[in-house]
C-alpha positions as CSV (number, residue, x, y, z in Angstrom):
1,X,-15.8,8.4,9.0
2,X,-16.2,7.0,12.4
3,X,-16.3,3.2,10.9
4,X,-13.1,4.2,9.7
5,X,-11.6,5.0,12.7
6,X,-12.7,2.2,14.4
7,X,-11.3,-0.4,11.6
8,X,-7.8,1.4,12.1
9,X,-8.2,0.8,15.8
10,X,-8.8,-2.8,15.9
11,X,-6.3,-2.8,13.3
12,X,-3.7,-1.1,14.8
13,X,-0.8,-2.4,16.8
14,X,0.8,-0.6,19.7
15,X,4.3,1.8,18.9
16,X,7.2,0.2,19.7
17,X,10.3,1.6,21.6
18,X,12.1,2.4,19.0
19,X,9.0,4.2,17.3
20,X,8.1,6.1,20.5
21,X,12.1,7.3,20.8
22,X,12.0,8.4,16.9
23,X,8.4,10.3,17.8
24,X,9.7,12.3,21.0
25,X,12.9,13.2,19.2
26,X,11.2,14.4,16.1
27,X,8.9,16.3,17.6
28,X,11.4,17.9,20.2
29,X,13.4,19.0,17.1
30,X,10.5,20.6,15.5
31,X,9.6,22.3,19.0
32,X,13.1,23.7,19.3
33,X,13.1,25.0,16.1
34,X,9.9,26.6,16.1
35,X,11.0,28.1,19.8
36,X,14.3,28.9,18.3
37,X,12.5,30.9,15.2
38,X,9.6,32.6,16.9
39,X,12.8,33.7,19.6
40,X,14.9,34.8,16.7
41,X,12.2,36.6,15.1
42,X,10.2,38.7,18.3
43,X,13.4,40.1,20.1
44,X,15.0,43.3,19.6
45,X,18.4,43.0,17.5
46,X,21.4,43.3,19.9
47,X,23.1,45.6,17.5
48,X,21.7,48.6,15.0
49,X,22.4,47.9,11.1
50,X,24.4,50.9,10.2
51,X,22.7,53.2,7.7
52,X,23.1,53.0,4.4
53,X,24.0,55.8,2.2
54,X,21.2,57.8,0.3
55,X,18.8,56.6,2.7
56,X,18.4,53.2,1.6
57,X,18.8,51.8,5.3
58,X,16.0,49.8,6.9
């Protein structure tokens, strides 16, 4: 495993600008959306559902 690593080292060749501007962006988006999700999800709806008839509310 580690003689593979090494081969893709000496192999490799640095990111450019344009890669390192697609990386930070992509990985912002996926960070706000996870943030934006976890948000959505943990905190306390700002309104009650109404109940529903025969009990069948949440």
């Amino acid at each position: 495993m580690l003689a593979l690593i090494q081969e893709a080292e000496r192999q490799a060749e640095p990111l450019s600008t344009g890669g390192w501007i697609m990386m930070i962006l992509s990985i912002a988006a996926v960070t706000g959306l996870v943030v934006y999700c976890y948000k959505r999800i943990l905190t306390h709806p700002e309104q009650d559902e109404p109940d529903l008839p025969g009990g069948l509310g949440p």
